[in-house]
C-alpha positions in Angstrom: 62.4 -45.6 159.5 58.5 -46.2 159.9 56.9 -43.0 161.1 54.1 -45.5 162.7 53.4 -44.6 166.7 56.2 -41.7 166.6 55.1 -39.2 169.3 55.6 -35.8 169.0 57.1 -33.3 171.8 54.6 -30.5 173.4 54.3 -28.0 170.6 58.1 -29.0 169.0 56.7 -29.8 165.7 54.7 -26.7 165.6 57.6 -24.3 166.9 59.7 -25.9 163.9 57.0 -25.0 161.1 56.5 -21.7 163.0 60.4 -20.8 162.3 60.8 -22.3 159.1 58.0 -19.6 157.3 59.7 -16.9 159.7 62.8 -17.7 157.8 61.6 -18.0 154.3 59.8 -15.0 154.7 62.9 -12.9 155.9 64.7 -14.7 153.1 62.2 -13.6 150.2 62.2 -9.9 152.2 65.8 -9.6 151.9 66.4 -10.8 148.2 63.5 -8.7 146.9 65.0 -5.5 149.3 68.4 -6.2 147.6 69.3 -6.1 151.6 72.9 -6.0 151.8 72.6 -7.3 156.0 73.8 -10.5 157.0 71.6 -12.5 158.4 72.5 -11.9 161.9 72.1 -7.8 161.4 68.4 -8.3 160.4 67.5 -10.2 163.1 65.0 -9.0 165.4 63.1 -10.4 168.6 59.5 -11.1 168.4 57.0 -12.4 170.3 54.3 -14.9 169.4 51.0 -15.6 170.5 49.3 -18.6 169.7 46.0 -19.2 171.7 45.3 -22.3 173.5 42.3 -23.6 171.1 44.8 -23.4 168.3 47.4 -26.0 169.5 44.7 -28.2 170.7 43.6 -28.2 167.5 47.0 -28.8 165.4 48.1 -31.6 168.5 44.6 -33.4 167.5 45.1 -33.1 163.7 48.7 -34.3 164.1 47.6 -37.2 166.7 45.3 -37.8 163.7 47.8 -37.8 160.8 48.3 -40.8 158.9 51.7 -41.5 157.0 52.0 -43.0 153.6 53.4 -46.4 155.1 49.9 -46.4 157.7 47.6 -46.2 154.4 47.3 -49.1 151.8 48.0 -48.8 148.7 50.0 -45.3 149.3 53.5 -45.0 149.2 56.5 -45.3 147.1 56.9 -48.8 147.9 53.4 -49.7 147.0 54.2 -47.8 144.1 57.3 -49.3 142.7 55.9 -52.8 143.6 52.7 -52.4 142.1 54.5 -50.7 138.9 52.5 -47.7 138.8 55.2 -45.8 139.4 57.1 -47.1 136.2 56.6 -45.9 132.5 53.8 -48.5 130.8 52.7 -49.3 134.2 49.1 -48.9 135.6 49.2 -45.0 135.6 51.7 -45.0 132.7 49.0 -46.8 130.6 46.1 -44.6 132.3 44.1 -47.3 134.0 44.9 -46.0 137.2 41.3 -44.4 138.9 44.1 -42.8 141.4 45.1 -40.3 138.5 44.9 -36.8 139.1 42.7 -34.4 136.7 43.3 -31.1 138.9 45.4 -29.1 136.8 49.1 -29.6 138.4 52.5 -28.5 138.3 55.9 -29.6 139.3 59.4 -28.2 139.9 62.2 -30.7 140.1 65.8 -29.1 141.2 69.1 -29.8 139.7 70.2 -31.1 143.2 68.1 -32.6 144.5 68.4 -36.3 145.6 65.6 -37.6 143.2 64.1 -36.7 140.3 60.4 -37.9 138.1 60.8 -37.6 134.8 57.9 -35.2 132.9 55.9 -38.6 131.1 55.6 -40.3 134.7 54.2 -36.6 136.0 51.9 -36.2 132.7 50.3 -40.3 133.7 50.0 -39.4 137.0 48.5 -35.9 136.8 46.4 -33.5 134.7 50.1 -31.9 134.4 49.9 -28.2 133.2 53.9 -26.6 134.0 56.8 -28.9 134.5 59.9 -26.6 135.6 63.8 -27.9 135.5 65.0 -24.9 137.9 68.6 -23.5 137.2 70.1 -24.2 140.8 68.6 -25.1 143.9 68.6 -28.6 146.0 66.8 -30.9 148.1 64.9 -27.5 149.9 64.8 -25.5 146.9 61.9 -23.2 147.7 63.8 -22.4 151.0 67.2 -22.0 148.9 65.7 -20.4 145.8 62.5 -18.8 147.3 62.0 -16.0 144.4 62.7 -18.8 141.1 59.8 -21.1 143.3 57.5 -18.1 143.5 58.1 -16.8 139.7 56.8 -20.5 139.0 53.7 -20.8 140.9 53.0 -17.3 139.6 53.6 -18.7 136.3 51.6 -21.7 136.8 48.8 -19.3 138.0 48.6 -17.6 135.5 48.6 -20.1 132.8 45.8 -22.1 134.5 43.4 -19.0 135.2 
């Protein structure tokens, strides 16, 4: 489904991003407390304040944002058509001015829905780290927050 002309409710985007790092950050809290709590035990109410200027600003940038399929030459279909995205292809053969020299990394998960082999990330990118995690899916940072942190760490580290 094109993303192109999608409106976004008053401040539902924002509220969504705002609750998804509140939850990752409990979750990394209680795994590295060895927090025996349910969830629902640990909960606690809050209140926010986020000033006026602030959500201007994120409604312009997000009024603003362009998606892959708004852009030419982005996306995966422009990809696969233009057979970059395929071994021996423009990036595979490193012709490609798009390639990226800033040391990079990349995590793939075991169940996830996709997955890019190491060669096409080492065409595309200056790759330094390419991780296979153990377990995890399609949100594997949220599922396996401390194995994603380990490996940025990691990748840190190595690229210092």
């Amino acid at each position: 489904m094109s993303m192109r002309g999608r409106k976004f409710g008053s401040g539902r985007l924002f509220v969504g991003l705002v609750l998804a790092v509140i939850a990752a950050g409990w979750h990394v809290a209680a795994r590295s407390a060895g927090s025996a709590q349910s969830p629902a035990a640990a909960v606690v109410p809050f209140t926010i304040h986020v000033p006026d200027a602030v959500l201007t600003d994120l409604k312009d940038r997000l009024a603003r944002t362009r998606y892959p399929d708004q852009v030419d030459g982005a996306g995966a279909r422009h990809q696969i058509q233009s057979g970059a995205a395929q071994p021996g292809g423009r990036a595979g053969a490193g012709t490609d001015p798009r390639r990226v020299e800033v040391p990079s990394a990349c995590v793939s998960w075991p169940n996830d829905v996709g997955f890019t082999p190491r060669k096409w990330n080492e065409a595309q990118y200056n790759l330094k780290r390419f991780t296979i995690m153990p377990q995890g899916g399609h949100f594997g940072a949220f599922e396996e927050p401390q194995l994603y942190l380990d490996d940025v760490r990691a990748f840190f580290k190595d690229v210092r």
